[in-house]
N, C-alpha and C positions, 0 to 999 in steps of 0.2 A: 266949841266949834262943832259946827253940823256935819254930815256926810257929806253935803256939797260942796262945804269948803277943804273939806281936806280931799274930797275930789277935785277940786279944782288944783291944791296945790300939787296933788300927784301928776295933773297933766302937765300943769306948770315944770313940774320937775323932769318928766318924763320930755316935753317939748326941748328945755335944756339941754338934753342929755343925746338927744336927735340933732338937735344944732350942732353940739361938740363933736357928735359923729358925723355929720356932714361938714363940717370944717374939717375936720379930718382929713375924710375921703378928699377933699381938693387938696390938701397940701401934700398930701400920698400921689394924688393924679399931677401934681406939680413937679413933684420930686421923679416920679414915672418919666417925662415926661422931657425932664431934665438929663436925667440915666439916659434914655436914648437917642438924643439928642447927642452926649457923650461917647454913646457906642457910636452909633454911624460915623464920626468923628476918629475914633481909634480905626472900625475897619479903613475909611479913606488912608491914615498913615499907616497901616498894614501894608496896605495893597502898593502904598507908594516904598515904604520898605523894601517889600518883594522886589521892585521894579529896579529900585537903587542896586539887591542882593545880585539881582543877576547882572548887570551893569559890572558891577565888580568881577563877579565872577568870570565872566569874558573877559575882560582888562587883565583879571591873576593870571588867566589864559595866556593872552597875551603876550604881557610880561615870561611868563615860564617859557614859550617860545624863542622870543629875544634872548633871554639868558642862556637856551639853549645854543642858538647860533652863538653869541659872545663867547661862550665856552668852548665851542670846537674852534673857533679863531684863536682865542689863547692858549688852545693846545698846539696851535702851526707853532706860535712866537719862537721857542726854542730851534726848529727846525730852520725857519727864515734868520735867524741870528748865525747859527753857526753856517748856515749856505752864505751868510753876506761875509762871514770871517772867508770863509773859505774863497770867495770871489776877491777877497780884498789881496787876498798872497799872493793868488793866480796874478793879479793885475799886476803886484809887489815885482814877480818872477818875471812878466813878460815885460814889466820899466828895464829891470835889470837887464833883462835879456838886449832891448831894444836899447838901450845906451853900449852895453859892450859890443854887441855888432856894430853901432854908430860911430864907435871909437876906433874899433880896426880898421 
């Protein structure tokens, strides 16, 4: 074998080896390409997260509002119970009253 032919096959080999490296590089730029095609994708549901987070947030708001009024209403409960006993005897005392004067 001559010098040109084993120059030849070094280019031969070396053009190989450019080609594997530029196949490469596309499927790296594919893969690239792909990844951020995936991010922009994650930040969209981020940002739609956040949106959701504070939604909630205001709603827990809410809610702890409500329960607050619910809870000072069911601290009257006991008060309106024993004012309705108490209204019910008064009424008990003026039947009574108003039948024995009825009767005399």
């Amino acid at each position: 074998m001559g010098i040109i032919e084993t120059t030849q096959e070094r280019v031969r080999a070396l053009e190989s080896r450019m080609n594997d490296h530029d196949a490469g590089h596309v499927r790296i730029e594919r893969r690239l390409d792909r990844l951020t095609a995936d991010m922009a994708e994650v930040k969209s549901d981020v940002a739609v997260l956040k949106t959701d987070v504070a939604v909630l947030k205001t709603d827990v708001s809410k809610l702890q509002t409500d329960m607050a009024q619910v809870k000072v209403r069911v601290e009257v409960i006991p008060e309106l119970m024993a004012g309705q006993v108490e209204l019910r005897e008064m009424v008990a005392k003026l039947l009574a009253r108003s039948e024995a004067d009825h009767r005399s």
